[in-house]
N, C-alpha and C positions, 0 to 999 in steps of 0.2 A: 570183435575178438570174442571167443569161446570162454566161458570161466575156464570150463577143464582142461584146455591146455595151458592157460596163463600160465608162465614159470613163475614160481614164488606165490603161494597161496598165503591166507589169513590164517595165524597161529589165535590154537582156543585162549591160551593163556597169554595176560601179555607180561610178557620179558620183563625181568628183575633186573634190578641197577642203573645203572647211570642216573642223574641225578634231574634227568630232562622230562618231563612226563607225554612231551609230545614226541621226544625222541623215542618211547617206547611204543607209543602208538604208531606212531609209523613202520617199527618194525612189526608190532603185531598186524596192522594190515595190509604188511606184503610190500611195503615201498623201500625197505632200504635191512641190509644183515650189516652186520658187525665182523671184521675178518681178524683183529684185532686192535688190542689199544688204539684211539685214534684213526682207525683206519677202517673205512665202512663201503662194502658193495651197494652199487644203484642195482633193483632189480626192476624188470620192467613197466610197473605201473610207476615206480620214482621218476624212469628217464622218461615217458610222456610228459610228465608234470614240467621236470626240468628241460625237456623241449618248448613248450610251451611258456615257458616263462623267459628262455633264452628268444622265442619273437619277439614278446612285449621289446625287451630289453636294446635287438637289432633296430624293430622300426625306431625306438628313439631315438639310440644312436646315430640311425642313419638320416634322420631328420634334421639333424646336426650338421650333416655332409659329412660322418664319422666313416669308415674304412673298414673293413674287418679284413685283419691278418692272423698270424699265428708264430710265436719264436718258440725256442725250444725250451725243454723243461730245464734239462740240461745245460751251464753257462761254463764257460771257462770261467776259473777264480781269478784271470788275470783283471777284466772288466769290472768285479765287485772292487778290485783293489785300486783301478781307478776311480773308479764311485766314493770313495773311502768308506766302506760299509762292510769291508771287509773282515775289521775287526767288532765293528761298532753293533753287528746282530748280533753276535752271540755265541753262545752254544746251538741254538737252535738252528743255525746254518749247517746243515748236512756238505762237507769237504770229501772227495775223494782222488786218488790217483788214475789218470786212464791205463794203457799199457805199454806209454811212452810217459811215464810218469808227470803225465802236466795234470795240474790239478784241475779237477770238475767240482760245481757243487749243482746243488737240488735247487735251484731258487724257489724263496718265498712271495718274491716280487718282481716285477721285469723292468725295471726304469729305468737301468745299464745297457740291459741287451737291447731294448726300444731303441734308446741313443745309438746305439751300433749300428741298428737297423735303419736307423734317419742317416745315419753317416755314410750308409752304402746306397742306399736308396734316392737319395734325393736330391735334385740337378742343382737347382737354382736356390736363394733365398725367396724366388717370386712366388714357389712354389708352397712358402707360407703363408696363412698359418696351415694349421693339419692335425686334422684329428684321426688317430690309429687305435682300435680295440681288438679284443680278442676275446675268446672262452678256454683260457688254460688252467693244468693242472698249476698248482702251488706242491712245495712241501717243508714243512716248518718241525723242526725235534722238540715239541714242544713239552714242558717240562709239567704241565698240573693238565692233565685229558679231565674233562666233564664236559658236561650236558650235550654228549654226541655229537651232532655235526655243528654244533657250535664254538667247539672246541677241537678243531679233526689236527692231525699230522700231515696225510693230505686230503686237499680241497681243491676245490673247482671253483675260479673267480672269472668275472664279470672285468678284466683293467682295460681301462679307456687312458689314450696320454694322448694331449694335444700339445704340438711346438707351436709359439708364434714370434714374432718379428720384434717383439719389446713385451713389456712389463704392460705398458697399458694396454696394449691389445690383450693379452691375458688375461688382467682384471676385466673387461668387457667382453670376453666368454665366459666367462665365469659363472656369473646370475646365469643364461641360458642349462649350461650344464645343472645345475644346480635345479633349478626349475624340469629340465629332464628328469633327475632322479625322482622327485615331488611327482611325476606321472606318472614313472614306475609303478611308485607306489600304491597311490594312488588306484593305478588300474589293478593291482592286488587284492585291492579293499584290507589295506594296513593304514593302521591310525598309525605315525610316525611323527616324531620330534626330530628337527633339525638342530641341533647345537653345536659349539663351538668347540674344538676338540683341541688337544696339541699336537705336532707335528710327528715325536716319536722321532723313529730310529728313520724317517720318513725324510727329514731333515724340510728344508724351505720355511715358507714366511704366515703361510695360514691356513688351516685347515676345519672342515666342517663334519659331521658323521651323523647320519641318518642312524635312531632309534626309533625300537617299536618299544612302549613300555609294556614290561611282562617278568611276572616273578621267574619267570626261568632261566632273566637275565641276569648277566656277571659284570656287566656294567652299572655304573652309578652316575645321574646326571642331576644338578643341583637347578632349579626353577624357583626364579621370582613370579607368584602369582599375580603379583600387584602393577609390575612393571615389565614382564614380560622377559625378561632375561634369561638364557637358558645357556647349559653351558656343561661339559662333563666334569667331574668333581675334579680332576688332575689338575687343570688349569685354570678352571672358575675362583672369580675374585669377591673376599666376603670380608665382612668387619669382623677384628679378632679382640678377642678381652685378653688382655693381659692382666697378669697379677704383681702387683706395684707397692710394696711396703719397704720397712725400714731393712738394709741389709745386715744380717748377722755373721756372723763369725763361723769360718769354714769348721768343719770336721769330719774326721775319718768315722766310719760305723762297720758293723761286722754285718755281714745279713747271707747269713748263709742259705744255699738253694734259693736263693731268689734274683732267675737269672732270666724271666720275662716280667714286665710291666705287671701282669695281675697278682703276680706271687710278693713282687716287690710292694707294691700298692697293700698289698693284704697284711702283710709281715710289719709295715711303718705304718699302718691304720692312714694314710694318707690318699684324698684322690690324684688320678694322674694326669689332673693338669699343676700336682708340684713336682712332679717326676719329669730329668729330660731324657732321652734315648739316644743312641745313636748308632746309626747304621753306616756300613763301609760297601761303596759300590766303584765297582770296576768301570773304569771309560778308557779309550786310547789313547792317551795321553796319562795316565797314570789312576791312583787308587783316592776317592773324594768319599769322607766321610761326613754324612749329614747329621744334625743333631738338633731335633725338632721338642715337642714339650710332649709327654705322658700320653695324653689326652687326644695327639696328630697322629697322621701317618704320612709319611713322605710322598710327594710328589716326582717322581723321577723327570717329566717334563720340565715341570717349576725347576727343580734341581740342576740340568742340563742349562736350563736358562743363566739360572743365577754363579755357576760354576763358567759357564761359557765352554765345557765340556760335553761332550757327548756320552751321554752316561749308558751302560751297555744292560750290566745286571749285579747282580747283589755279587761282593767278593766270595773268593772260596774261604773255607773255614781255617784250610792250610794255610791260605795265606794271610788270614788276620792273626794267626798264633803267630806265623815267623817274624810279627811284629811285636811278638812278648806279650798280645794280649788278649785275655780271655774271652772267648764269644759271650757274651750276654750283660757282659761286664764292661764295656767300652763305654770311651769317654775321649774328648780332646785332650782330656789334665794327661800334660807331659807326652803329646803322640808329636814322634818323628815329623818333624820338614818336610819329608817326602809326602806324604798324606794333605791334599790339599783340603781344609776345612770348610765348611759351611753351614750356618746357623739360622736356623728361623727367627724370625723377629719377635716370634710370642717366647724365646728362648731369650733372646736380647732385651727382651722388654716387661721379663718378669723376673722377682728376686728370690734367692735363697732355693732356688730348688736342688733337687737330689739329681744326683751323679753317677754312674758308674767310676772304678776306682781302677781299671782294667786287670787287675786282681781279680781270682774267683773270691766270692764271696764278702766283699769288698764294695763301698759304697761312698762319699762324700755327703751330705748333707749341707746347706745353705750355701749351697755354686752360685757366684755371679759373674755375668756375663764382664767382662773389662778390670776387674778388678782378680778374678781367680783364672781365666782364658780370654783369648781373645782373637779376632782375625777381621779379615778388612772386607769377608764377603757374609754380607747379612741380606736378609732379604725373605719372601714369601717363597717354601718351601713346600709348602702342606696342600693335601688335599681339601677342599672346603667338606660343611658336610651340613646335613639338614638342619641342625640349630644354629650355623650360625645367622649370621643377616646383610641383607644385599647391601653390596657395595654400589650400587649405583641408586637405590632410592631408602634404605635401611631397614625396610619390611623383611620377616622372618622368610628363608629361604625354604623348600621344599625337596626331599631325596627322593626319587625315582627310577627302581629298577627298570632297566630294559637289554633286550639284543639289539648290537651293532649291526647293520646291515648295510651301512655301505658307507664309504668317506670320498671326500675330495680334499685336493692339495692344489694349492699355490706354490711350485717349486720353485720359482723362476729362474736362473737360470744357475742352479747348486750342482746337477748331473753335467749338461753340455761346457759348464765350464772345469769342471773339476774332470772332464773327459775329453775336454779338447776338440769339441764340436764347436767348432768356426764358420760362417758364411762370411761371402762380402757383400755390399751392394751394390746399386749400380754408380756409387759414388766413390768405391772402392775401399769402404769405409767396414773395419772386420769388427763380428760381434759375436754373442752368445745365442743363440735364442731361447726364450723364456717357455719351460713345459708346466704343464698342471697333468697331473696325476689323480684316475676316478675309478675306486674299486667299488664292488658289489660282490660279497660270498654267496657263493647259488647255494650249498649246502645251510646257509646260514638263511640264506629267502625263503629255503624249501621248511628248514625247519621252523622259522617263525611265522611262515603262514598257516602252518598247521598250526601252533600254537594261536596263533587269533582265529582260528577259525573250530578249534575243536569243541566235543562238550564229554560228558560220560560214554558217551555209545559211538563213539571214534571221531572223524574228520569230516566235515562239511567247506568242502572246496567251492573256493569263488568260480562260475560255468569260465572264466576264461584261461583259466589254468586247469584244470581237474582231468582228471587223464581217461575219461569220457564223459560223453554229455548225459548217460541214462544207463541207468542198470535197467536191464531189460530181464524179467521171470515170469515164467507159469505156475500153478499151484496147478495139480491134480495130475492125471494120467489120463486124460481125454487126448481123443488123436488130433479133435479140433482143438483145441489150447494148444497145443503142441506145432500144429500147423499154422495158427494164428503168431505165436509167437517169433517162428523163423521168418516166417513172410515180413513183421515188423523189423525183425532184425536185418533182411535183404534192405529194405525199405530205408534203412535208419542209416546201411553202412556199418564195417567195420570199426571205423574210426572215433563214429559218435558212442555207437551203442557197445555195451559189454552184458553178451549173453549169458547169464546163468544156467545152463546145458546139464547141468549138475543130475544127480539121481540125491537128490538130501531133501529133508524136511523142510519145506514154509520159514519154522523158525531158524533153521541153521542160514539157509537165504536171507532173511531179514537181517541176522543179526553181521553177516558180512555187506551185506547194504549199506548199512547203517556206519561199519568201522570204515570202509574204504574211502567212502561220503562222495559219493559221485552226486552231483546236482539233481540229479532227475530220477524216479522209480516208477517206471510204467509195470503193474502186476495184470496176470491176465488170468481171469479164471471162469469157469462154465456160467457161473449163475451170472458174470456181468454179460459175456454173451449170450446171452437169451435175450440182453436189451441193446445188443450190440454197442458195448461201452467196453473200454478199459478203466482200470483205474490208476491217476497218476498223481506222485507223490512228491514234495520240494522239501529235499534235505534240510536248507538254510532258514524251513519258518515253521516246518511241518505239518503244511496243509496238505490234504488227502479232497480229490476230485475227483469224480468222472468224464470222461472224454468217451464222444462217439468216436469208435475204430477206426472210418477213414478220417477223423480229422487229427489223432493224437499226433503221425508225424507231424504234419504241416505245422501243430502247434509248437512241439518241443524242436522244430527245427528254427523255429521263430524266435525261442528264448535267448 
């Protein structure tokens, strides 16, 4: 490839905003524009990269005996409503009418349509197990956009579904799967935590999610250093201190404008693990407010669990007022039957804390659990978090940003039974069959391999993804350097090499070398040909060599 026709060149400046710093590097050197909110053009040094990274991704799959197909972005809403997930994602599920008025949406996942697809597709039960992947669009409404493609509206996933014959055949693909993704990565050159993750809006029995740790992530995963235990903070299990004294005597307080925990905290000189909160969240089956201590933040996984609900997302504000009570100021004292309850156990198992009074301005002081409210579902609600300490050996646990880059699921059989996907056998005997569920975000690989891989002076790509193998330039205006250079580039191939053809300065050359981070810089100029050398350069250590002329292909074709 020519620099000067490449579409989309390297901007002098890089781009302001967003909150990703690799996300702006990449736009400044040409691999990905911004069209809007959430929504970002691949320009073509991205789609190299994301070619290349969809190989890695096929050989492994298909090393599996994995399939690649392709379903539409597109689903009838009738299938999400068999799935039950219909109401259970959200707002974030894009619904529309076609022009016979049946509803369409945008899916964010395919584990409906898949099932549809095994239902029209597939003869026999013999025919399991079977593994089906794809590289499709997603699209999710997503409500807080940051750090660019790690946070997109839409996106481009990596979903693998395998059906099998039983539950145990599932758990024994599983490790394989699993052990796939670990290559994946692996051949990325990402350092990556596997943890245990919760199932989500995902639904089934267990689930795992590949992190890379890195400040640019929005995840939190809590690690035992001593005992190995890893786990993301939603569902990871830790030892909690409760606060245990003698209990006193309720009362009402005024505390005006203080209608978040740091205002409330600051206002009663109190910390807030004597303060409890409580939040009101929407699931299908009705409105579950949780009521954790000050000092927590709720678990929506844990919460799902311990409610036996599928909890969707935070209620609207309208509909906590048409229950007479005030946002910021919620409490269980006196909340409607309809509202099903649920309590942390550092709430149950500590005394006398402060209340909302669901009055603005309104507050209770020394609440106890059974004696001031009460309700029958208590239990571990809260996210863990880096002081607390392992529940499985009691050593201090550890907090670790990272990007999510891929998960798997153990569904077994949640979709084909709540979809009505039936085999027989050959004993006549009808069942479910058991699927697992294996994403990977390409926007999300792309951008945290730039993230592990970058430094000040742009992107240093691993040679097996980088979207050539050599920037290839001449410094001068000699006709031999000139001539010397296209013959290497003939030599090299379109594919490996990207020519610098450019009319600009050494330094403007260098310093788009350097952002785009191709593996390899062979520079070519008069005074090393007088010794018949080039000189050649490795992004990734920054060592600078000489190579005789006829040997630098054979060499950099060897790397």
């Amino acid at each position: 490839m020519h620099y000067s026709r490449l579409f989309g060149k390297t901007l002098r400046e890089r781009p302001q905003g967003g909150s990703s710093k690799s996300y702006r590097i990449l736009q400044q050197a040409g691999y990905i524009r911004s069209l809007g909110p959430g929504l970002f053009s691949y320009l073509p040094l991205g789609i190299r990269v994301l070619r290349r990274i969809k190989s890695i991704i096929r050989e492994e799959m298909e090393a599996l005996g994995g399939q690649e197909v392709l379903v539409p972005l597109v689903n009838p809403y009738e299938i999400w409503e068999k799935g039950g997930r219909a109401e259970l994602v959200g707002r974030s599920l894009v619904r529309f009418p076609d022009r016979q008025d049946r509803d369409l949406v945008l899916s964010p996942t395919h584990e409906e349509a898949m099932v549809e697809l095994l239902r029209i597709g597939l003869n026999s039960y013999r025919d399991l197990p079977i593994l089906l992947y794809q590289f499709q669009t997603k699209f999710r409404d997503e409500e807080h956009l940051k750090g660019g493609l790690l946070r997109a509206r839409e996106f481009i996933m990596k979903d693998a579904y395998s059906f099998h014959r039983s539950y145990s055949d599932l758990n024994n693909f599983f490790p394989r799967i699993f052990r796939a993704y670990q290559r994946i990565f692996q051949r990325l050159d990402l350092d990556v935590i596997a943890a245990e993750s919760g199932v989500g809006f995902m639904g089934g029995h267990k689930a795992y999610e590949f992190l890379m740790p890195s400040r640019e992530g929005e995840d939190v995963i809590v690690i035992c250093e001593h005992c190995g235990y890893k786990a993301n903070r939603d569902i990871a299990i830790a030892h909690k201190e409760y606060g245990s004294e003698r209990p006193l005597p309720v009362e009402k307080i005024l505390t005006p404008e203080c209608s978040s925990m740091n205002r409330l905290s600051r206002y009663l000189k109190l910390p807030k693990s004597k303060l409890a909160k409580s939040m009101m969240y929407q699931s299908s089956q009705g409105l579950v407010m949780a009521v954790v201590r000050g000092d927590y933040e709720v678990s929506i996984d844990k919460l799902s669990k311990v409610s036996g609900r599928n909890i969707s997302d935070l209620a609207r504000i309208e509909r906590v007022k048409e229950l007479g009570i005030a946002p910021g100021y919620m409490s269980p004292l006196g909340i409607s039957d309809d509202v099903m309850v649920v309590v942390d156990d550092t709430v149950a198992n500590s005394n006398n804390l402060v209340m909302g009074g669901n009055e603005s301005g309104l507050h209770y002081v020394n609440v106890n659990f059974g004696r001031d409210f009460e309700t029958p579902l208590v239990g571990d609600i809260v996210r863990s978090r880096g002081r607390d300490s392992c529940f499985q050996c009691g050593q201090p646990l550890k907090e670790v940003r990272a990007i999510e880059l891929g998960n798997i699921f153990k569904l077994g059989d949640v979709y084909s039974r709540a979809m009505n996907l039936e085999f027989q056998d050959d004993k006549r005997r009808r069942y479910y069959p058991h699927m697992g569920s294996y994403g990977i975000g390409m926007g999300r690989l792309l951008n945290a391999t730039a993230a592990a891989h970058r430094d000040e002076k742009g992107i240093g790509w691993p040679v097996e993804i980088a979207p050539f193998k050599v920037y290839l330039m001449g410094i001068g205006k000699s006709h031999k350097v000139r001539r010397v250079v296209f013959d290497l580039y003939e030599e090299l191939g379109p594919e490996v090499a990207l020519l610098d053809d450019r009319i600009e300065s050494p330094g403007v050359k260098f310093f788009d070398a350097e952002l785009i981070g191709i593996p390899y810089r062979i520079v070519v100029t008069s005074g090393l040909l007088l010794n018949d050398e080039v000189e050649v350069y490795e992004r990734a250590s920054g060592r600078i060599w000489q190579v005789p002329l006829r040997e630098v292909v054979s060499q950099i074709l060897a790397y």
